[in-house]
VEXSETI-747411 format. One record per residue (C-alpha): residue number from 1; x, y, z. Coordinates in steps of 0.25 Angstrom, whole numbers, plus 2048, in hexadecimal, padded with zeros to 3 digits. Example, Ala and Ser with C-alpha at 12.3 -4.5 7.8 and 13.67 -1.06 7.14 Angstrom:
2
PAVEX    nr    c1    c2    c3
PAVEX     1   831   7EE   81F
PAVEX     2   837   7FC   81D
***
This chain:
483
PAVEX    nr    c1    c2    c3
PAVEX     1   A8E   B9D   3E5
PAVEX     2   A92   B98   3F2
PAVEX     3   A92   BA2   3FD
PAVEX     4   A9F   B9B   403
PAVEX     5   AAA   BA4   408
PAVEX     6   AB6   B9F   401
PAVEX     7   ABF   BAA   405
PAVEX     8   ABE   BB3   413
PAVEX     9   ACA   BBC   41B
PAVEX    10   AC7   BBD   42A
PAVEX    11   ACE   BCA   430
PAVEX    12   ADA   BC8   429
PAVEX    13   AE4   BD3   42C
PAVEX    14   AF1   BD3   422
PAVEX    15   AFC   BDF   423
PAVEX    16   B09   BDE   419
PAVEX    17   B10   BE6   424
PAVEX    18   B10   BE8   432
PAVEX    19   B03   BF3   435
PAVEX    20   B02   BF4   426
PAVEX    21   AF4   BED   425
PAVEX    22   AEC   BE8   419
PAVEX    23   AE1   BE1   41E
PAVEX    24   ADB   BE2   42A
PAVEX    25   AD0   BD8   431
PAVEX    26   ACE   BD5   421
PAVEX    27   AC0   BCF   420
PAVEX    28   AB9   BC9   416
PAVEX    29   AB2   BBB   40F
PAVEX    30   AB0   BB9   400
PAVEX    31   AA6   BAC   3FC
PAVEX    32   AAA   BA1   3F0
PAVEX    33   AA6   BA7   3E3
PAVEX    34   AA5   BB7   3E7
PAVEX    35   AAE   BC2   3DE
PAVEX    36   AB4   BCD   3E9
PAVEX    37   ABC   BDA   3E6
PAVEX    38   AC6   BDE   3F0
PAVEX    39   AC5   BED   3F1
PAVEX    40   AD0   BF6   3F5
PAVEX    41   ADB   C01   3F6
PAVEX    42   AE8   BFE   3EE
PAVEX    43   AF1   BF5   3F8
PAVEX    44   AE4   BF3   402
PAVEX    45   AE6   BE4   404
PAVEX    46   ADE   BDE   3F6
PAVEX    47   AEB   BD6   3F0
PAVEX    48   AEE   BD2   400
PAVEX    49   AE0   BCB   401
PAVEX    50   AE4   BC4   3F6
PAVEX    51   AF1   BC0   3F9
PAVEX    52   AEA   BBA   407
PAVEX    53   AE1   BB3   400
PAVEX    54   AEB   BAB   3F8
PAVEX    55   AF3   BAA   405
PAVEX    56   B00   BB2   400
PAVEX    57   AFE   BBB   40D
PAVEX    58   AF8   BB7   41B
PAVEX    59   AEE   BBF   424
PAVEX    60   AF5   BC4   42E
PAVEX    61   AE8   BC2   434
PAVEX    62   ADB   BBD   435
PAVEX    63   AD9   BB2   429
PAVEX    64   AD5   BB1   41A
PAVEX    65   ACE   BA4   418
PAVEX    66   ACB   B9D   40B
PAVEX    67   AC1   B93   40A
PAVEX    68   AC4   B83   406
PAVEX    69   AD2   B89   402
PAVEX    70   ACD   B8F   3F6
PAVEX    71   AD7   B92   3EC
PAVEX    72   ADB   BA0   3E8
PAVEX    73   AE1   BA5   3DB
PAVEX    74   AE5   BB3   3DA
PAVEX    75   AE6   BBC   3CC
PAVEX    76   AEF   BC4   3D0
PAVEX    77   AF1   BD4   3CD
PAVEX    78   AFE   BD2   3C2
PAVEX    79   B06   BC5   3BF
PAVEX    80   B13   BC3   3C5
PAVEX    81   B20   BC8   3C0
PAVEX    82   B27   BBB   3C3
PAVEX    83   B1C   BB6   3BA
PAVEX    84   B1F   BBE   3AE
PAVEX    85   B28   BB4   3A8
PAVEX    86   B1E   BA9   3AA
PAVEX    87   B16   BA4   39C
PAVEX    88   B07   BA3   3A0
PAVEX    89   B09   B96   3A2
PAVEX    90   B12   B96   3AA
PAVEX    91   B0B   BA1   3B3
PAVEX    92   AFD   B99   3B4
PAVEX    93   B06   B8B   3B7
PAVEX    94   B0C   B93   3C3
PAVEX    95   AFC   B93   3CA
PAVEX    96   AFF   B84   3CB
PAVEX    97   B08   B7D   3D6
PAVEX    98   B06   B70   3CC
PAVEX    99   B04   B77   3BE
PAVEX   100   AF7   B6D   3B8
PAVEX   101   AF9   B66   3AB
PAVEX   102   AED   B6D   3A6
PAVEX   103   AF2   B7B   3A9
PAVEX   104   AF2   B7F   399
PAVEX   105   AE4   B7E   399
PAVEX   106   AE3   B84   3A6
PAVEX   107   AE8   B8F   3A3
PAVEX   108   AE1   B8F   396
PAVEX   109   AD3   B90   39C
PAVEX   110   AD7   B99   3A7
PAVEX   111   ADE   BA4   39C
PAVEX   112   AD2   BA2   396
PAVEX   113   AC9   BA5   3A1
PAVEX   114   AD1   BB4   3A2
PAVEX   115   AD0   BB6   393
PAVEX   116   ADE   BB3   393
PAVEX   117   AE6   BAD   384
PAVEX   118   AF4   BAD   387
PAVEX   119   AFF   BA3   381
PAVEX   120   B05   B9B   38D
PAVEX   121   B12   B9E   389
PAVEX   122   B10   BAD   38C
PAVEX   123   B19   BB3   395
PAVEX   124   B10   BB9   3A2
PAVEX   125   B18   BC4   3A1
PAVEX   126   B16   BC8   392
PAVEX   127   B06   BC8   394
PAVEX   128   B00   BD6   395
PAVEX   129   AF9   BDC   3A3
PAVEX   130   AEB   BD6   39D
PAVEX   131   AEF   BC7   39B
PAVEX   132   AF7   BC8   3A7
PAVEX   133   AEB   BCB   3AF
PAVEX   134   AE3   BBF   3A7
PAVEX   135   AEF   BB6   3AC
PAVEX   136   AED   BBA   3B9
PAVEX   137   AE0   BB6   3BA
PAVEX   138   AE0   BAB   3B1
PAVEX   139   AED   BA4   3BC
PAVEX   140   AE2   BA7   3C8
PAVEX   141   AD8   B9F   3C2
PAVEX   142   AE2   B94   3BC
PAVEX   143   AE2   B90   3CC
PAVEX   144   AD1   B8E   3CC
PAVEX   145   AD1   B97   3D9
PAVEX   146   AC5   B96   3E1
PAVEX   147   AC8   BA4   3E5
PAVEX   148   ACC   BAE   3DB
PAVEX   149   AD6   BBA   3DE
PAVEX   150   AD7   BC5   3D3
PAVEX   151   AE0   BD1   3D6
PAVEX   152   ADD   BDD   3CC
PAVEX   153   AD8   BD3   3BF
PAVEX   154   AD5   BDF   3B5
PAVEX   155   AE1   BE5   3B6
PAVEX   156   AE8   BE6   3A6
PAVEX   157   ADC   BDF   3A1
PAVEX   158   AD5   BE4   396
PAVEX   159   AC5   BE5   396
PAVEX   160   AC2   BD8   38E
PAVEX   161   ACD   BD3   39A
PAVEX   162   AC3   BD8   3A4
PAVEX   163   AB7   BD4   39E
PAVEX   164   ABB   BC6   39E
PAVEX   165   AC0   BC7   3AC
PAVEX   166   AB4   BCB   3B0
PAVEX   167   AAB   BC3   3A9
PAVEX   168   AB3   BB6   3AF
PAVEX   169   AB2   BBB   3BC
PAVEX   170   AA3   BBC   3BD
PAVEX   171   AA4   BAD   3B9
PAVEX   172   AAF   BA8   3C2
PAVEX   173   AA7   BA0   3CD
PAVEX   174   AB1   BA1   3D8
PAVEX   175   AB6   BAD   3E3
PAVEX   176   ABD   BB7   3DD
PAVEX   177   AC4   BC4   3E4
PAVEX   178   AC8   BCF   3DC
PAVEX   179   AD1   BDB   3DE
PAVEX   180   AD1   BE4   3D5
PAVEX   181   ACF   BF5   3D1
PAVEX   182   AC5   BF4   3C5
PAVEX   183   AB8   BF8   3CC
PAVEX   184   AB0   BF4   3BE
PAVEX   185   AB7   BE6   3BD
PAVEX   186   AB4   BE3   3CD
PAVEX   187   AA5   BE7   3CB
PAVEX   188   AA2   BDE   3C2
PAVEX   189   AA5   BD1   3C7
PAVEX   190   AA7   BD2   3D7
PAVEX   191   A9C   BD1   3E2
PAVEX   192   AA3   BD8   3ED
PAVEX   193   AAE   BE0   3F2
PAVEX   194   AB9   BDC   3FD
PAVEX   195   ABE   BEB   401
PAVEX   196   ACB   BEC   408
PAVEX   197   ACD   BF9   410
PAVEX   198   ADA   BFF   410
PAVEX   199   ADA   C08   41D
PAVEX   200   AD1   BFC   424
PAVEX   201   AD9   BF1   41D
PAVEX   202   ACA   BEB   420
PAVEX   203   AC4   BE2   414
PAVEX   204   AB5   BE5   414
PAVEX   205   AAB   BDD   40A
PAVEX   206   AA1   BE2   401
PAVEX   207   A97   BD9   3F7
PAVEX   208   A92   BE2   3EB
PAVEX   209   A98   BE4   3DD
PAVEX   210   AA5   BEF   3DE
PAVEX   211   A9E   BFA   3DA
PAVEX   212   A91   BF8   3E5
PAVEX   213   A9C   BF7   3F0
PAVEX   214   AA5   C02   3EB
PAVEX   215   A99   C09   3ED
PAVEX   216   A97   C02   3FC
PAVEX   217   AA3   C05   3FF
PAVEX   218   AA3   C15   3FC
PAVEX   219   A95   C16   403
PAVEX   220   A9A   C0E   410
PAVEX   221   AA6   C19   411
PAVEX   222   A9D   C25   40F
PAVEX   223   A92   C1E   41B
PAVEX   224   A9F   C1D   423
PAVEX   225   AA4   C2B   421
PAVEX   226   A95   C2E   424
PAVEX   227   A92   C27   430
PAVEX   228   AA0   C2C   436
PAVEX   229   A9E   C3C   432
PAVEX   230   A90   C3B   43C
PAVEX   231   A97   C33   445
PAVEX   232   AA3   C3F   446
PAVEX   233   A97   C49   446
PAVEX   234   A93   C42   454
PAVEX   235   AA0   C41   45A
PAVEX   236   AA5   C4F   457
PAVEX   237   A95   C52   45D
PAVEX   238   A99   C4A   469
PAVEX   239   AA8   C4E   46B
PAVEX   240   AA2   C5D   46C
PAVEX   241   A99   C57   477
PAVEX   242   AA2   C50   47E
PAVEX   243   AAD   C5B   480
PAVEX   244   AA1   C64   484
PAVEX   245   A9A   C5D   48F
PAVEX   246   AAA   C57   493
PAVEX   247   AAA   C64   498
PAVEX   248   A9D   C65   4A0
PAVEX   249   A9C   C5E   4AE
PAVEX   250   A94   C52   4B5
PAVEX   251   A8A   C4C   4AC
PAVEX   252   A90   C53   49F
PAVEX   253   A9D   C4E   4A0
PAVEX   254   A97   C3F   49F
PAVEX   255   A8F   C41   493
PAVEX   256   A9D   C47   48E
PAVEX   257   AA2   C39   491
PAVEX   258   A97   C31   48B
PAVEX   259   A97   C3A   47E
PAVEX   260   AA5   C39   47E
PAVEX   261   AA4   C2A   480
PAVEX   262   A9B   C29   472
PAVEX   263   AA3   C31   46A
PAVEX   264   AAE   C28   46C
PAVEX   265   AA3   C1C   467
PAVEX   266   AA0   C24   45B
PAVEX   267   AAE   C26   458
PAVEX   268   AB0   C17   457
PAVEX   269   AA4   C15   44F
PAVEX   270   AA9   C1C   445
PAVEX   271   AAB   C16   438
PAVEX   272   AB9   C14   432
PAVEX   273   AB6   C18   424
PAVEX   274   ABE   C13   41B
PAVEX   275   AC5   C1B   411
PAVEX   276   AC6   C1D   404
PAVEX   277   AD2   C15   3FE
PAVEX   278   ADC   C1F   3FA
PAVEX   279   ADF   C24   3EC
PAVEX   280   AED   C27   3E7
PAVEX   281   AEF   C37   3E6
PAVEX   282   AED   C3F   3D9
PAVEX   283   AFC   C3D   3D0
PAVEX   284   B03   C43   3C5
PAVEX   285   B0C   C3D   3BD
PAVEX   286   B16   C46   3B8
PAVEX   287   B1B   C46   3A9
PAVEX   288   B29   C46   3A7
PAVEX   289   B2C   C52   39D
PAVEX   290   B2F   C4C   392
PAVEX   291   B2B   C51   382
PAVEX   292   B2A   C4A   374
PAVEX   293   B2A   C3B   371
PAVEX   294   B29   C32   37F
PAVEX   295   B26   C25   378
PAVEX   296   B25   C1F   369
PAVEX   297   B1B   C12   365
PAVEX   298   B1F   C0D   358
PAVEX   299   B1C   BFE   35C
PAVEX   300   B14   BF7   364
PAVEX   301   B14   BE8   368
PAVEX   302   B05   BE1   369
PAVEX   303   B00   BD4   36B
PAVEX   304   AF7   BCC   364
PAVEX   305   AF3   BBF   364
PAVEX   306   B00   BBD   36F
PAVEX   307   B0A   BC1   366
PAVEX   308   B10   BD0   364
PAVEX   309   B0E   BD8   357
PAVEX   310   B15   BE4   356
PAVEX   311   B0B   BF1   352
PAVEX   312   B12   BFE   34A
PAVEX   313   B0E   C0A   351
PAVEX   314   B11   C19   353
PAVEX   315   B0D   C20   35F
PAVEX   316   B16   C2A   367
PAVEX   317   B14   C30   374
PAVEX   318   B17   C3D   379
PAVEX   319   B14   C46   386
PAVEX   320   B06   C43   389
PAVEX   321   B02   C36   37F
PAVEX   322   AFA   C2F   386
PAVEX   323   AF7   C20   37F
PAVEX   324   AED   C17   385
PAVEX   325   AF1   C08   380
PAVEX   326   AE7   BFF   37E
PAVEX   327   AE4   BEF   37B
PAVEX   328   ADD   BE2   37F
PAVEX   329   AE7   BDB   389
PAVEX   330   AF4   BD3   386
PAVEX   331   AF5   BDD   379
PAVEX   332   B01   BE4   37E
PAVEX   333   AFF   BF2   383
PAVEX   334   B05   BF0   391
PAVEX   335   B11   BEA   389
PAVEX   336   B12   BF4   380
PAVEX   337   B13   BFE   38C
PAVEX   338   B1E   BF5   394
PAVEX   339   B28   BF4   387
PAVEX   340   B26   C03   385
PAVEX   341   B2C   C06   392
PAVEX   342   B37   BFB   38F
PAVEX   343   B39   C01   384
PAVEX   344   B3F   BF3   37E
PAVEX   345   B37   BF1   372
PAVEX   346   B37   BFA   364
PAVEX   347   B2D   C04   35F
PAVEX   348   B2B   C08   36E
PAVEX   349   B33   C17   373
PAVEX   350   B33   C1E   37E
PAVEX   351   B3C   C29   37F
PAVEX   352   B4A   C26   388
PAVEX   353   B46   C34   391
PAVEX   354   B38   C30   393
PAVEX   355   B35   C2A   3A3
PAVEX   356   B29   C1E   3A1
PAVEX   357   B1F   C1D   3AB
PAVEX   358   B1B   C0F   3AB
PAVEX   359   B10   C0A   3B3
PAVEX   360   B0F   BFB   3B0
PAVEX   361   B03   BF2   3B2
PAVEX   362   B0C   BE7   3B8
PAVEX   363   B15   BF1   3C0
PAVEX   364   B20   BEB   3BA
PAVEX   365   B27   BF8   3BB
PAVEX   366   B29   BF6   3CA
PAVEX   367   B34   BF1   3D3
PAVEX   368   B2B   BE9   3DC
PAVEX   369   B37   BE6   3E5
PAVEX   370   B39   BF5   3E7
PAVEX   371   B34   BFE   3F2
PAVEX   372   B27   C07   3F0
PAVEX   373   B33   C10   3F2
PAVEX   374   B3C   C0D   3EA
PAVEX   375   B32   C0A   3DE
PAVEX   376   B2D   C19   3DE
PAVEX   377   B3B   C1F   3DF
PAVEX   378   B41   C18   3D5
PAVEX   379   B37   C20   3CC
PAVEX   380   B38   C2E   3D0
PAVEX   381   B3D   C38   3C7
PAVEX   382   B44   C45   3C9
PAVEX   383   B46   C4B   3D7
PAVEX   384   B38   C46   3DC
PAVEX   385   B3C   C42   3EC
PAVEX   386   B38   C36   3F6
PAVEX   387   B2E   C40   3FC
PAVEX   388   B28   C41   3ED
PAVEX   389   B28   C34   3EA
PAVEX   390   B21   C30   3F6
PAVEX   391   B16   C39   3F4
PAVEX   392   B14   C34   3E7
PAVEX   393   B12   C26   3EB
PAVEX   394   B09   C2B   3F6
PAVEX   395   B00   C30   3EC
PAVEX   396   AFF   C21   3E7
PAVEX   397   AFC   C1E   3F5
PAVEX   398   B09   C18   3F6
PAVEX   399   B0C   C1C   404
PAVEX   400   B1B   C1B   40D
PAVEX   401   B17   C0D   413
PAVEX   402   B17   C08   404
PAVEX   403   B24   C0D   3FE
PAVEX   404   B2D   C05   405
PAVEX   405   B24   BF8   400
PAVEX   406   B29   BEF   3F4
PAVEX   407   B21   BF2   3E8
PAVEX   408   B1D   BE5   3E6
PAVEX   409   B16   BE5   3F2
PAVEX   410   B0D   BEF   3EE
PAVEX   411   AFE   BEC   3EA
PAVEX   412   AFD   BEE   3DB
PAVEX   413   AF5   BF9   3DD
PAVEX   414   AFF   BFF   3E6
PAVEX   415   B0A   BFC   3DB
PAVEX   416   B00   C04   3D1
PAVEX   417   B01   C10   3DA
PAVEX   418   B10   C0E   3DA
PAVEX   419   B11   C0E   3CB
PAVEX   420   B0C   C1B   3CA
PAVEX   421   B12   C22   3D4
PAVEX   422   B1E   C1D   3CD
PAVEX   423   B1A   C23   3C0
PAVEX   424   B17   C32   3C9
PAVEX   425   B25   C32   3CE
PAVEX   426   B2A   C2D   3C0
PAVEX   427   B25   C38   3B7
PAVEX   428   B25   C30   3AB
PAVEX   429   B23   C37   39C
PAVEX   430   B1C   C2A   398
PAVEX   431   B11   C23   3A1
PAVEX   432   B10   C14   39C
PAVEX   433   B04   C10   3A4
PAVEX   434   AFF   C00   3A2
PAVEX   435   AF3   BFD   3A9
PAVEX   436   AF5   C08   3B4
PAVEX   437   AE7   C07   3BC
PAVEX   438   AEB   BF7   3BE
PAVEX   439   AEB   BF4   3CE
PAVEX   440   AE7   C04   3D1
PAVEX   441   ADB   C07   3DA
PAVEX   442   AD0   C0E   3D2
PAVEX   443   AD1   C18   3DC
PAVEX   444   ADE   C1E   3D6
PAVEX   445   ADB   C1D   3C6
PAVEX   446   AD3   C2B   3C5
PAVEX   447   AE0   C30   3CD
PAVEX   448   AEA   C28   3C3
PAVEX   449   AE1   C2C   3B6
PAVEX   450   AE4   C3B   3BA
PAVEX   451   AF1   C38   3BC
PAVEX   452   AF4   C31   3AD
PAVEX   453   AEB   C3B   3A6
PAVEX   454   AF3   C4A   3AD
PAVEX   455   B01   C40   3A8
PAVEX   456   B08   C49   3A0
PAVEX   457   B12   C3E   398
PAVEX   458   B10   C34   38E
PAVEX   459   B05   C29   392
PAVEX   460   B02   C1A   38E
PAVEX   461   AFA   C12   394
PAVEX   462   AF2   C04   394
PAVEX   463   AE7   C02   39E
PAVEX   464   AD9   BF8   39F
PAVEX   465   AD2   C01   3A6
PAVEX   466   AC8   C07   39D
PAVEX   467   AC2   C11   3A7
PAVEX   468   AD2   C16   3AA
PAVEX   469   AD6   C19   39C
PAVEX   470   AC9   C21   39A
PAVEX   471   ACD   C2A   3A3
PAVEX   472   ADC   C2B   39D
PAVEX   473   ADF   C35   393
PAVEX   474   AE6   C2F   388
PAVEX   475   AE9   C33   379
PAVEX   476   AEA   C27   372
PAVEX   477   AE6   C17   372
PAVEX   478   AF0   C0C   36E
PAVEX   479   AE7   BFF   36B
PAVEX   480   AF1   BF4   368
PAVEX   481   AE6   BEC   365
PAVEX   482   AE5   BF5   359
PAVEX   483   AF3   BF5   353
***
């Protein structure tokens, strides 16, 4: 493998908004043929380094330099909506300024590269969370990048979906950098860590497997916070010194000078440690009082072989059901969940006095051209206040600077956050949860798990993450695969 740097950043410093920075003096080089994770807070500056890379944004200074102009393709977090309407031909023919007369086989190999069979004709839109995700990749790679960019690749797949993933990145020869939360998934294929700082905006660089510089990481902070308590020790040592010889005349009062002289060196030699990213507060969701039937199942659509067969069913949900639903990808659990809240297809009722929370995979139930602001209020229930609502939002570490953003300038981890404190203030009587750890630091899921299991209402849920549903309480499994 060639120990050529393909891609470096030199200082770069980037801020979105005047003294509002993101990166700061960003530093660091990556050689052709390397696999790096970048590590950090939700909305620390990961999707922005990719976004300088491909050159949608510009350092505002210092430079980001790609070697022989290697080219770059991006597999991003969720497809477009513009590009819902688009037949996956049509979406791959859009990586082309000259669409190739080859591109049927093309796009063949490379669908079949992600473990992907899709009839071309298939609306992008009408895929499910998991073969979206393939197609994401599977558009990157049509491109032959020499630099591969992949921004949260697991999210809605399935375990076979991130075996193969995996299995075809440990053979993909060339530079690959990935962000993403799933600490198992980033351990087993990458040999470093890029760790942004979100109090420094600093980048530093790590080489090791995740876990080993998880692990670096978390002894470096406690040498710091060490190294700092003796150096206090001494200063407060000296500072008594000082003001008690300042006191003294002649000879006493110069070493007063010199001790004080030190103190200020050893104050400077202090290490800035850096902190702990911050975790979203403990939540509740309240339960909207509400007794009896909440919703009725008779029918449910699934799909096999690409085409929908409906399945006879009876299951009826009352305060406290809690149904986990379950299947490979492209089945149709996350489109059983969004025609239930539409309530636009038979066999399928929820009661007319029962609020929905909805938290969708794909966000679709935000207003992206809305204000932070505006997106929450529009949610609230009841007589809950501004002063409320705000502290709620806070607890999702959605702080004042934010709220008067666009929604759609959000990180998507941040538009996670969002969802749920929409569903806090909402005080739903059915929680329809699709893929809710998707985009969400795994610093917040044992406070969102405790959350969803003290819920009080009616519950369903789909989620890949095996080691989250684990820890959900739940009284039932609906496995489409099996009706």
């Amino acid at each position: 493998m060639s120990e050529e740097v393909v891609l470096r950043f030199n200082e770069v410093d980037f801020e979105y908004q005047h003294k509002k920075p993101i990166l700061h003096e960003a530093s660091f080089s990556i050689r052709r043929g390397a696999k790096f994770t970048l590590m950090g807070q939700n909305g620390a500056g990961k999707s922005t380094i990719f976004k300088l890379i491909t050159g949608e944004l510009k350092a505002a200074k210092g430079r980001v330099s790609i070697t022989d102009n290697a080219s770059v393709g991006t597999a991003k977090q969720t497809v477009d909506r513009a590009d819902h309407s688009l037949s996956v031909e049509q979406y791959f023919e859009r990586a082309f300024t000259e669409v190739p007369g080859n591109i049927k086989s093309r796009i063949s190999k490379v669908m079949d590269a992600v473990n992907l069979d899709l009839p071309l004709d298939r609306l992008v839109g009408d895929l499910s969370g998991g073969q979206q995700a393939r197609l994401l990749l599977a558009y990157a790679l049509i491109q032959d990048p020499d630099i591969l960019l992949l921004d949260e690749p697991t999210n809605n797949l399935d375990q076979e979906g991130i075996g193969h993933l995996i299995a075809f990145l440990l053979n993909y020869p060339k530079t690959v950098l990935v962000i993403s939360h799933d600490a198992d998934f980033l351990n087993l294929f990458t040999e470093g860590v890029i760790y942004l700082n979100n109090f420094t905006h600093e980048t530093e660089m790590y080489v090791g497997d995740y876990y080993s510089v998880v692990e670096e990481i978390a002894a470096r902070v406690e040498r710091e916070e060490k190294l700092n308590a003796q150096l206090e020790k001494s200063i407060r040592d000296r500072k008594e010194k000082v003001n008690f010889f300042a006191n003294k005349g002649g000879k006493m009062r110069q070493l007063a000078k010199k001790l004080k002289e030190e103190t200020e060196e050893m104050e400077e030699n202090k290490v800035d440690v850096r902190k702990e990213d911050r975790t979203i507060r403990e939540f509740e969701i309240p339960a909207q009082e509400i007794y009896g039937e909440i919703f009725k199942l008779s029918r449910v659509k699934v799909i096999k072989d690409h085409e929908p067969v409906f399945k006879e069913i009876d299951k009826t949900l009352t305060r406290r059901s809690r149904i986990l639903i379950i299947g490979p990808n492209g089945i149709g659990k996350s489109t059983l969940l969004r025609t239930l809240v539409a309530q636009k297809e038979e066999g399928m009722k929820i009661m007319p006095e029962v609020r929905v929370g909805y938290y969708s995979q794909d966000f679709s139930t935000l207003d992206f051209n809305q204000t932070v602001f505006d997106c929450l209020k529009s949610v609230m229930f009841d007589e809950a206040d501004e002063q409320t609502m705000r502290s709620v939002a806070a607890g999702f570490l959605i702080h004042g600077e934010l709220m008067g953003h666009a929604v759609g300038a959000l990180s998507e981890g941040q538009k996670g956050l969002l969802s749920f404190a929409r569903l806090v203030l909402m005080k739903p009587g059915l929680l329809i949860l699709d893929e809710p750890t998707n985009h969400i630091n795994f610093r917040h899921l044992p406070v969102i798990i405790e959350a969803i299991n003290n819920y009080d209402g009616a519950l369903m849920m789909v989620s890949h993450m095996p080691e989250f549903v684990a820890k959900i309480k739940f009284d039932e499994e609906l496995d489409l695969s099996k009706l």
